[in-house]
C-alpha positions as CSV (number, residue, x, y, z in Angstrom):
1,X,-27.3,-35.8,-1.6
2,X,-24.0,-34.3,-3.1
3,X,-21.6,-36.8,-4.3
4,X,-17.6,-36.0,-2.8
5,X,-15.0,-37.1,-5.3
6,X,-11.4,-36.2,-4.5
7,X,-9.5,-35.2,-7.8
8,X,-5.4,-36.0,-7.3
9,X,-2.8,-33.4,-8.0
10,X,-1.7,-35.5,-10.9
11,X,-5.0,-35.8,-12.5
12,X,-5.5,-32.1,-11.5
13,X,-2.6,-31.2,-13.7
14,X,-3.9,-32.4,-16.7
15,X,-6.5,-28.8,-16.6
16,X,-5.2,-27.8,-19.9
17,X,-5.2,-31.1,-21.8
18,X,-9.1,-31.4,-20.9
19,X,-10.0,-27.9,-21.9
20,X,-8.1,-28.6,-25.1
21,X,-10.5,-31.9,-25.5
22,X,-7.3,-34.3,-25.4
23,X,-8.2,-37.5,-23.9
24,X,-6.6,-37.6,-19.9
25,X,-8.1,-38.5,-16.1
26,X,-9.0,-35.4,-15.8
27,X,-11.7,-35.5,-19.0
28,X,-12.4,-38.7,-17.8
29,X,-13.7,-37.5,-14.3
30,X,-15.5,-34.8,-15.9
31,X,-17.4,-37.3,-18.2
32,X,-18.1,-39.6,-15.0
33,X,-19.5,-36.2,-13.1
34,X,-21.6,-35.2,-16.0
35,X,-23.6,-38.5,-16.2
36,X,-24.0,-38.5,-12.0
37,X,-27.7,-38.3,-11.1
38,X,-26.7,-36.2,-8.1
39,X,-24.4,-33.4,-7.6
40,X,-21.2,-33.4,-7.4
41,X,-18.4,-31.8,-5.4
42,X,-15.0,-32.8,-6.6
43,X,-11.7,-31.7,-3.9
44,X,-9.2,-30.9,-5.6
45,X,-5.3,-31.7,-4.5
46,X,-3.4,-28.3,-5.0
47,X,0.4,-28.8,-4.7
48,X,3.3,-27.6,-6.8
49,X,2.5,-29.8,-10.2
50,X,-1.4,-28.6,-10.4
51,X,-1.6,-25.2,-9.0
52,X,-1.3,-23.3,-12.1
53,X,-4.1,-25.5,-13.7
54,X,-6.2,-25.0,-11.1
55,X,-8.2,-21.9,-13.3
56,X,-8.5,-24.9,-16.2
57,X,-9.5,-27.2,-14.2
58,X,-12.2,-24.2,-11.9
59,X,-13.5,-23.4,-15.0
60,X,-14.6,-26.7,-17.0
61,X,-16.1,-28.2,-13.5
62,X,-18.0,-24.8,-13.2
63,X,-19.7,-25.4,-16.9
64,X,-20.6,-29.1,-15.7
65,X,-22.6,-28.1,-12.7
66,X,-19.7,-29.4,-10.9
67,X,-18.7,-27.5,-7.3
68,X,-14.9,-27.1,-6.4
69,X,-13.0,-27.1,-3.2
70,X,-9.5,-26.5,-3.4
71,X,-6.9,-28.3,-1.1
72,X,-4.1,-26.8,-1.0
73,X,-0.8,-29.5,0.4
74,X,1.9,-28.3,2.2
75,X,4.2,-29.0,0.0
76,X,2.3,-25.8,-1.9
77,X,5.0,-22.6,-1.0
78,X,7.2,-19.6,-2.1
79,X,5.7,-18.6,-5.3
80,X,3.0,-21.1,-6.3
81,X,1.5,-20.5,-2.6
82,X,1.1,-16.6,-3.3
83,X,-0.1,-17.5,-6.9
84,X,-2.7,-19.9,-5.0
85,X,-3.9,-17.4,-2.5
86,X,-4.2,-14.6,-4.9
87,X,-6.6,-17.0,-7.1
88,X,-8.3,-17.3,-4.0
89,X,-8.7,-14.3,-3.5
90,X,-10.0,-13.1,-6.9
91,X,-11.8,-16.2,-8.5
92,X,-13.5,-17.6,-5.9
93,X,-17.3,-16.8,-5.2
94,X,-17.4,-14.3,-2.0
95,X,-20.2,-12.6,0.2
96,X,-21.6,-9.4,0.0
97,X,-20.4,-8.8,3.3
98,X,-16.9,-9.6,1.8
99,X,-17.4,-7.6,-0.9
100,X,-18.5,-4.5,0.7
101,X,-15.7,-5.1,3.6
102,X,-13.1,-5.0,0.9
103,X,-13.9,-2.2,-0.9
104,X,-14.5,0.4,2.4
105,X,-10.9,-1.3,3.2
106,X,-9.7,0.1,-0.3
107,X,-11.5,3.3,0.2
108,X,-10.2,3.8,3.8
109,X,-6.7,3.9,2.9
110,X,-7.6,6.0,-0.1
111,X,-9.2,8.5,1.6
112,X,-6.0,8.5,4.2
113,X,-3.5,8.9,1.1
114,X,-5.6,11.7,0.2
115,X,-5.5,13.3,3.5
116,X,-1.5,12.7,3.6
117,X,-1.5,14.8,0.0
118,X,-3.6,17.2,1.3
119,X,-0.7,19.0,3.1
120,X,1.0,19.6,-0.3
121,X,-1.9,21.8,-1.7
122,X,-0.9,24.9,0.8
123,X,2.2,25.0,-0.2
124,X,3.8,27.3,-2.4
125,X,4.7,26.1,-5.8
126,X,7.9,27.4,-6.0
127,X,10.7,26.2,-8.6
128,X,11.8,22.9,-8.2
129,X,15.3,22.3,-7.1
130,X,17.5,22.2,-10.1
131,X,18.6,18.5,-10.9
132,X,21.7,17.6,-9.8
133,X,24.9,16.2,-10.9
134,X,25.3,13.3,-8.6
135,X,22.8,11.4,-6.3
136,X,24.1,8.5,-4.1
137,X,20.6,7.5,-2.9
138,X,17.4,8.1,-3.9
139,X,13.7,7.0,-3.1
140,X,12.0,5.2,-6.0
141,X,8.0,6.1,-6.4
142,X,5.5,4.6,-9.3
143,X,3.1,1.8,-10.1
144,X,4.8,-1.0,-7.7
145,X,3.0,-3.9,-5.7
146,X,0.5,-4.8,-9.2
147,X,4.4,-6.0,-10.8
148,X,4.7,-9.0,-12.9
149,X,8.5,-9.4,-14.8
150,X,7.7,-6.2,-17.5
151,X,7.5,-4.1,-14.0
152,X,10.8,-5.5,-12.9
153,X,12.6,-5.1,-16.0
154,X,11.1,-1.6,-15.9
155,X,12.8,-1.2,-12.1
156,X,16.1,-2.7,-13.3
157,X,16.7,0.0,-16.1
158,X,15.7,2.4,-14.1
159,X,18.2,2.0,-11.8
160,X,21.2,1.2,-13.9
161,X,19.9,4.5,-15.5
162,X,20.1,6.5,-12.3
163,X,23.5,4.5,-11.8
164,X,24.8,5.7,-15.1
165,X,24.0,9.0,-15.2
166,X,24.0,10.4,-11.4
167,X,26.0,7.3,-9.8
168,X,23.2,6.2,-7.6
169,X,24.2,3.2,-5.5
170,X,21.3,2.4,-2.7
171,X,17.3,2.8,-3.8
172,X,14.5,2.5,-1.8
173,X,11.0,1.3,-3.7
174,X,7.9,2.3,-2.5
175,X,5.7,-0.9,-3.1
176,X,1.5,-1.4,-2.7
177,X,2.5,-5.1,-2.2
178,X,6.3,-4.9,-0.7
179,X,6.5,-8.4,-0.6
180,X,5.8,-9.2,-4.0
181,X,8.2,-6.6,-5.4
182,X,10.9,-7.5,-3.1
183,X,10.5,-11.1,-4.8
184,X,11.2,-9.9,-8.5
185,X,13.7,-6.8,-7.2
186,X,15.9,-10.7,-6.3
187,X,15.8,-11.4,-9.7
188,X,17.8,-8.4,-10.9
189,X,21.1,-8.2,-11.0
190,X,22.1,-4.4,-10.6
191,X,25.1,-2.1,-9.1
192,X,22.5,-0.9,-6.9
193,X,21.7,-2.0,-3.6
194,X,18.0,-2.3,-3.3
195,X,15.3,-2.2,-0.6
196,X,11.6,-2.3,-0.7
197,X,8.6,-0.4,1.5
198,X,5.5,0.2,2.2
199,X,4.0,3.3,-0.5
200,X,3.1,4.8,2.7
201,X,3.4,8.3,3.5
202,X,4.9,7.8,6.8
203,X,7.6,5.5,4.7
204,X,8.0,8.0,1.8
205,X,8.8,10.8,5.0
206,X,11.0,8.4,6.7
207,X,13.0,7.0,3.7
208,X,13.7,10.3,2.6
209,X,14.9,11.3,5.4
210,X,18.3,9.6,4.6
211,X,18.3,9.9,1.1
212,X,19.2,12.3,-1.8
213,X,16.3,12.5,-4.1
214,X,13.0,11.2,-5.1
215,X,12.1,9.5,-8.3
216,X,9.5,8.2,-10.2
217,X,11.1,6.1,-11.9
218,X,9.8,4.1,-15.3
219,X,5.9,2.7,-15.8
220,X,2.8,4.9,-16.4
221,X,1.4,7.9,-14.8
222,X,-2.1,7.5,-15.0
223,X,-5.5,8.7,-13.5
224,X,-6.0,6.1,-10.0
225,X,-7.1,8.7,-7.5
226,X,-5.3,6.4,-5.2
227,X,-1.9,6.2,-7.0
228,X,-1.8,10.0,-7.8
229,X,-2.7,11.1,-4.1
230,X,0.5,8.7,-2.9
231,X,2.6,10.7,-5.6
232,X,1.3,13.8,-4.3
233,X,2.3,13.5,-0.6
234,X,5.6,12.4,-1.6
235,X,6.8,15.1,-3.9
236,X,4.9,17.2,-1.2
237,X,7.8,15.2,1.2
238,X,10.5,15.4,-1.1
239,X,9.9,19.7,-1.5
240,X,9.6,20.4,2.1
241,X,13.0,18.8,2.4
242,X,13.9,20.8,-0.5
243,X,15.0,17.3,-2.5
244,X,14.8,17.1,-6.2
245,X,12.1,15.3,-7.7
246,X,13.3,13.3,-11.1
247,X,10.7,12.2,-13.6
248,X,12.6,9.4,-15.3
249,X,11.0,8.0,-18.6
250,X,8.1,7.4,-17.8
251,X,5.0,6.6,-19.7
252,X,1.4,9.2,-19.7
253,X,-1.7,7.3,-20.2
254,X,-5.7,7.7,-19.5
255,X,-7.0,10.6,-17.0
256,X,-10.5,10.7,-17.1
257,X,-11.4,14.0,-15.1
258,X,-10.8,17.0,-14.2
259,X,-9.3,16.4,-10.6
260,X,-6.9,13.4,-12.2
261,X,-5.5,15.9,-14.5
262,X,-4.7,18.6,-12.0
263,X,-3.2,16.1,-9.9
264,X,-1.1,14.7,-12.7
265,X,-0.1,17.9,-13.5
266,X,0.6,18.9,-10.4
267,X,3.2,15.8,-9.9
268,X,4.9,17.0,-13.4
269,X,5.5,20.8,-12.9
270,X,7.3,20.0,-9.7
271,X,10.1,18.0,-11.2
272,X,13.5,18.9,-12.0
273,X,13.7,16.9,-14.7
274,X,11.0,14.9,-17.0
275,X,12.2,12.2,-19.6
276,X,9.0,9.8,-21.8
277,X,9.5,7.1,-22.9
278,X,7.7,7.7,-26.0
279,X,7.0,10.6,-28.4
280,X,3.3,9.6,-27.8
281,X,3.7,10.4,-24.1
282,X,5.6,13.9,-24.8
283,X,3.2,15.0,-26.8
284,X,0.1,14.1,-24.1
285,X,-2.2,17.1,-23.2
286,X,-0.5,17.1,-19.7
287,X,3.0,17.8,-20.9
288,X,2.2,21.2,-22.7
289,X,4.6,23.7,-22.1
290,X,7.3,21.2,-20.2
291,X,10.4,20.4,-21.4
292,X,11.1,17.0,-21.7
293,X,13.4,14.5,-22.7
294,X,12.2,11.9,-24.9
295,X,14.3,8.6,-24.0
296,X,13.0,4.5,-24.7
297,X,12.0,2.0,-22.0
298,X,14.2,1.5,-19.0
299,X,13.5,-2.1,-20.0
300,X,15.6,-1.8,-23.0
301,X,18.3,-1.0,-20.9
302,X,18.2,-3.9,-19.1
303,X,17.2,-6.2,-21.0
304,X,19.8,-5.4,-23.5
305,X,22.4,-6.0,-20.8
306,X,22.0,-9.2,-20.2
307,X,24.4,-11.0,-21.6
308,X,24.6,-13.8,-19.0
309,X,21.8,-14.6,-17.3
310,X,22.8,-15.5,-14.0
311,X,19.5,-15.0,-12.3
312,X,17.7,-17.9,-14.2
313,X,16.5,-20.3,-11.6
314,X,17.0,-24.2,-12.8
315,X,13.2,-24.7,-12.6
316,X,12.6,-22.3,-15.3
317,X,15.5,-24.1,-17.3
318,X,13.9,-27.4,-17.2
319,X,10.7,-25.8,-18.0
320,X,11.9,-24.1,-21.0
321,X,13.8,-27.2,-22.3
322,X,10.4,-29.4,-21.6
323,X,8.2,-26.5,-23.1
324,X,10.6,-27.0,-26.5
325,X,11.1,-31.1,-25.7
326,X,10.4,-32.3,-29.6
327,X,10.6,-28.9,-31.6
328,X,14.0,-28.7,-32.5
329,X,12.6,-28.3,-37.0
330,X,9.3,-26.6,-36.0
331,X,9.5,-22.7,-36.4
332,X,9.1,-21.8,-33.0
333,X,6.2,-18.8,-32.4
334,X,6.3,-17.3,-28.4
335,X,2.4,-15.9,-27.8
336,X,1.9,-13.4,-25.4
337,X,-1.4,-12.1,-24.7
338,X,-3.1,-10.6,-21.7
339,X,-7.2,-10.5,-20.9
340,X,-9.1,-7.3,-22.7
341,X,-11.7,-7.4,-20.0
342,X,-9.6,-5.3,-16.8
343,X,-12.2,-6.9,-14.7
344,X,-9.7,-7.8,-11.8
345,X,-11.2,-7.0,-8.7
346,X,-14.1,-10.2,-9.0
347,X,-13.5,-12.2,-11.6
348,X,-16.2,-14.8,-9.1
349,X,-18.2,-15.7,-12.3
350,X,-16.2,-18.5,-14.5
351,X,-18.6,-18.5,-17.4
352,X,-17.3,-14.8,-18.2
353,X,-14.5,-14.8,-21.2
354,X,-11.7,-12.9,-19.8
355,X,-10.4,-12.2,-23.4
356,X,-12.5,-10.7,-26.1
357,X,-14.4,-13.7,-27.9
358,X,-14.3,-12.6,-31.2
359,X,-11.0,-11.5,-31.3
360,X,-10.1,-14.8,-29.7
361,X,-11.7,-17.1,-32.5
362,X,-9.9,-15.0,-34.9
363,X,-6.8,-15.4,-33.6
364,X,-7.1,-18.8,-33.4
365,X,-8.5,-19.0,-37.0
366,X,-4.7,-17.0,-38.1
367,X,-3.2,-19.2,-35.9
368,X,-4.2,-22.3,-37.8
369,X,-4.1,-21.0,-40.7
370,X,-0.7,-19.9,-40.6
371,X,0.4,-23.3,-39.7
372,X,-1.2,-25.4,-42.2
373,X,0.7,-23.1,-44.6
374,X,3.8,-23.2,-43.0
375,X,6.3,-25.6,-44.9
376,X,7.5,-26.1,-41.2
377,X,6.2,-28.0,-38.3
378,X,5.0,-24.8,-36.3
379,X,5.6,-24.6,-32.7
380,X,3.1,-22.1,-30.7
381,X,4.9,-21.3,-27.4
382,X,2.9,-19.3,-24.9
383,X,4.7,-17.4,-22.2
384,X,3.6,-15.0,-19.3
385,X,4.6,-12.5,-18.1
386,X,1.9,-11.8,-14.9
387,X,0.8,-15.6,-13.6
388,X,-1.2,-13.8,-11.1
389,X,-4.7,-12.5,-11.1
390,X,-3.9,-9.3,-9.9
391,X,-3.1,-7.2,-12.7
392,X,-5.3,-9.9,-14.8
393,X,-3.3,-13.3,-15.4
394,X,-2.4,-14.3,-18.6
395,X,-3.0,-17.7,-17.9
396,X,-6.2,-16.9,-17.8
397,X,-5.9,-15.5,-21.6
398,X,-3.4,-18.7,-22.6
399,X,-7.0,-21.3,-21.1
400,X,-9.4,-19.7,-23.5
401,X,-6.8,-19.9,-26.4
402,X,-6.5,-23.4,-25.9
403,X,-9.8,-23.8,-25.7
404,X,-10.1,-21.5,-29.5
405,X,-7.9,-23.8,-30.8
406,X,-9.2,-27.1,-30.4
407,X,-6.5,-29.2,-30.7
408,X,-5.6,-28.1,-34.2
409,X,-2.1,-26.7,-33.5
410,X,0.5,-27.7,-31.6
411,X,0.1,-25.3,-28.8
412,X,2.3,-25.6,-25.7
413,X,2.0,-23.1,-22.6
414,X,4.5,-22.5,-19.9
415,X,2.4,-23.0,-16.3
416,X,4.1,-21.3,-13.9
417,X,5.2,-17.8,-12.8
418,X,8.2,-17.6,-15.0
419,X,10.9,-15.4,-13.9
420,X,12.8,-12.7,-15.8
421,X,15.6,-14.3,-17.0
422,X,13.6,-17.2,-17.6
423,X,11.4,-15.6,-20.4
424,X,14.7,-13.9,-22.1
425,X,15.9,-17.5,-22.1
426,X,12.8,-18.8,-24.0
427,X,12.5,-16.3,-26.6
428,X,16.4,-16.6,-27.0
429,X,15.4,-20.2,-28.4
430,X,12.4,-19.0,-30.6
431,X,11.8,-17.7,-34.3
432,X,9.4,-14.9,-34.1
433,X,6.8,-14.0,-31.3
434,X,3.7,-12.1,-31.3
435,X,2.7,-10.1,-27.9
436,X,0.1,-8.2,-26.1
437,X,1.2,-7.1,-23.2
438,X,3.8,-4.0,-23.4
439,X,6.9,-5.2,-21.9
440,X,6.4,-8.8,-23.4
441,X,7.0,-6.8,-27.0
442,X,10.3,-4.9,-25.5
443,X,11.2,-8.6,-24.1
444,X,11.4,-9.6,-27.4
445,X,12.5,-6.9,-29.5
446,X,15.6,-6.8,-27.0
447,X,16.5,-10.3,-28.1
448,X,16.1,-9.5,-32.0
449,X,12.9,-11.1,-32.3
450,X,10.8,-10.4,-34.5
451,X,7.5,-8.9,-33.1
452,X,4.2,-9.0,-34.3
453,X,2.4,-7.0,-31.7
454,X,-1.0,-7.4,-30.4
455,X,-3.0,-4.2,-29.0
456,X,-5.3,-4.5,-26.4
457,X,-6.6,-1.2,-26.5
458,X,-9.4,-0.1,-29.0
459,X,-9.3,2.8,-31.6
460,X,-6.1,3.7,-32.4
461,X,-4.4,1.5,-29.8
462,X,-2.2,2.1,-27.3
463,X,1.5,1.3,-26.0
464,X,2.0,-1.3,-28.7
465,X,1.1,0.6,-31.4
466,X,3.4,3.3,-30.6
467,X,6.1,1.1,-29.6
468,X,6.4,-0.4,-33.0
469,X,5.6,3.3,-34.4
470,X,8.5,4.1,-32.8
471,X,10.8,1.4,-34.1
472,X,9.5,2.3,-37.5
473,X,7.5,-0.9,-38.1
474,X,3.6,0.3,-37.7
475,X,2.2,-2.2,-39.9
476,X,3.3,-4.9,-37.5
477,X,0.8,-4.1,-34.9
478,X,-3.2,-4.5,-34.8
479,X,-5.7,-4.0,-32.5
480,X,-8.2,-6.0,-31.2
481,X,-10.8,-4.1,-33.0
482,X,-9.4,-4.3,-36.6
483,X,-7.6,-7.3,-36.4
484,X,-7.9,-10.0,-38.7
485,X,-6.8,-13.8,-39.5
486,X,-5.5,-13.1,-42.7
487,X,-3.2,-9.9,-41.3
488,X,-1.8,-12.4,-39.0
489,X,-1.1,-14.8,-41.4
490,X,0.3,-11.9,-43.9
491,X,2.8,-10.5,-40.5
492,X,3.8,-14.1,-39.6
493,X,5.0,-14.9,-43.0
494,X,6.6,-11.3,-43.3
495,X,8.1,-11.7,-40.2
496,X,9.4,-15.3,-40.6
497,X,11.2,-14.9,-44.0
498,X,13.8,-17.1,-44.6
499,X,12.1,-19.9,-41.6
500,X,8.8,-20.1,-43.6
């Protein structure tokens, strides 16, 4: 007979203090489950203090035999509902049925973006429209509906660039999840009036319709059949109507066939003007024989523009100022890091590491180090910048560092789904930060942080690497593959002269 045994929202909170092996009610409850002579099913209260431990608290009751049901209160809204459905969603154990009904669902509207680009094939290339002085609206095409806070930054450069430069003041974003982005396109504070839609190619005609121009605008181009065949249809849109089609500085990644690569070429010989954001990206096998310009991040824009941040919600506030409650002489480290397994679409099975196990017990190893060595108290702070699994959370990343560590460092990590301003006001209060994700390196390098950065990608890494090729500084980023505890220790106290 299975034993029920209802775990509070209080004690469920307390997810990262167990996994860490501090002594709480939540360690306590596992100990009691572990010596039950009959299984055990605990409920556990979700409401706004627990939800973003509920991974934490998933995972150490799945290593003890133990089963979960989540109970969501209604208290449990806004943002840390969305964050509870989407775990839900992708870490929960689901049916084959499920499983297969989700992914003809995918393949469905796929195969209908495919059939919306199909219509561009027969026509005529032509020359694209030459690219104008002025634009007062334009339609705003890329990688929208997987955002986390990078992506936003990403949309609110773009559009103080297309502000700047053409004197854009209405922009309509073309979203997989338009909910979502609408939420982060609040955050921003820009001279352009924004609204959101469904990347649909009915939308796309419709929107522009009663606009000036289409742009894809920041973020990668990249080989998703899916993504590239919504591009497709809407340059194929934006030519009929004889609209110019602006490639603004963006970045070119992975295409892994030969259909990708047409298609991606395709979308870049139509445009009337192509900027990159990196010289890695102009020199990709795709751009041969296009002119480009070769520009930064839109995020550096706007990120460097914000001088007052008067988008940061008082809950990240108090968060940040609990987060640093006690550190005012350590030398304060922000962490960054995102899982190296892209696994997102099941992540079901809880015994899988998300994050690379080696590289994670030497990055804990460095991270030790470092501080036993340090003068200073040191201070780890971690930040995310995606919460959610979509897009692979880094929460899920920040549980198996704790868990790497072992108590040996003071290791604190923000639980929530921090907002943009929010993470420029943490790192404005920290000493150095080391980073893994992209835009959580531009994040800091905007604030005159100093970045040690962290590349997910093997061989000869990826957007980090060149990032920090780019700023001149290559010795300041590893990859997973080659890095090593005593590089860390060797950047840190490089990069911390003068706090060491």
């Amino acid at each position: 007979m299975t034993r029920a045994i209802d775990i509070d929202e209080g004690t469920a909170a307390q997810g990262h203090r167990a996994m860490s092996g501090e002594a709480c009610a939540l360690a306590d409850a596992l100990d009691h489950a572990r010596q039950s002579l009959e299984p055990v099913t605990w409920r556990v209260a979700v409401g706004p203090n627990s939800v973003y431990a509920i991974e934490a608290v998933h995972r150490l009751a799945a290593e003890s035999g133990i089963d979960v049901r989540f109970v969501p209160s209604s208290e449990l809204a806004g943002p840390e509902r969305v964050f509870f459905d989407d775990y839900v969603r992708y870490r929960l154990p689901i049916t084959t049925g499920e499983r297969l009904k989700r992914f003809a669902e995918e393949w469905t509207a796929a195969g209908l973006e495919a059939l919306s680009a199909m219509v561009g094939l027969v026509l005529p290339k032509g020359a694209p429209p030459k690219a104008p002085d002025r634009l007062n609206s334009v339609v705003i095409i890329g990688a929208y509906g997987g955002d986390h806070i990078g992506d936003a930054a990403i949309l609110g450069g773009t559009l103080l660039g297309l502000h700047t430069r053409y004197g854009v003041t209405r922009a309509t974003v073309m979203s997989g999840r338009p909910a979502h982005t609408r939420k982060l396109a609040e955050g921003l504070s820009t001279p352009v009036e924004i609204d959101v839609a469904p990347y649909r190619a009915s939308e796309v005609r419709r929107a522009l319709a009663e606009t000036d121009g289409l742009v894809l605008g920041g973020g990668p181009l990249y080989g998703s059949p899916r993504i590239l065949a919504r591009h497709l249809a809407a340059v194929s849109s934006a030519h009929r109507r004889g609209l110019p089609f602006l490639v603004e500085r963006i970045g070119l990644a992975y295409f892994g066939n030969a259909p990708t690569r047409w298609a991606g070429r395709r979308i870049l010989e139509s445009a009337s003007r192509i900027s990159v954001r990196t010289s890695a990206s102009a020199r990709h096998p795709l751009m041969e024989g296009l002119a480009a310009e070769i520009d930064r991040d839109p995020a550096f824009d706007y990120l460097e523009a914000r001088d007052a941040l008067d988008r940061l919600s008082t809950a990240d506030a108090e968060a940040v100022g609990a987060l640093l409650a006690g550190a005012d002489d350590s030398l304060k480290i922000g962490i960054n890091l995102r899982p190296t397994l892209d696994q997102w679409r099941d992540l079901s099975d809880l015994s899988r590491d998300t994050v690379d196990r080696v590289f994670m017990a030497k990055l804990a190893e460095g991270l030790i180090a470092f501080a036993r060595a340090s003068r200073r108290p040191v201070t780890y702070v971690f930040f995310p910048m995606n919460a959610i699994q979509l897009g692979m959370s880094d929460l899920s990343a920040a549980y198996e560092l704790r868990r790497a560590v072992k108590g040996a460092v003071d290791l604190r990590v923000w639980e929530a789904d921090a907002g943009l301003d929010g993470v420029v006001h943490l790192l404005r209060r920290l000493d150095a930060a080391m980073a893994m994700r992209f835009h959580a390196s531009i994040f800091a390098v905007t604030q005159d942080l100093p970045l040690i950065g962290l590349d997910y990608f093997s061989g000869a890494g990826g957007k980090v690497s060149e990032l920090l090729t780019d700023l001149g500084r290559p010795e300041d980023a590893s990859t997973v593959g080659r890095f090593t505890p005593e590089w860390l220790v060797e950047r840190l106290v490089g990069r911390t002269t003068g706090s060491f």
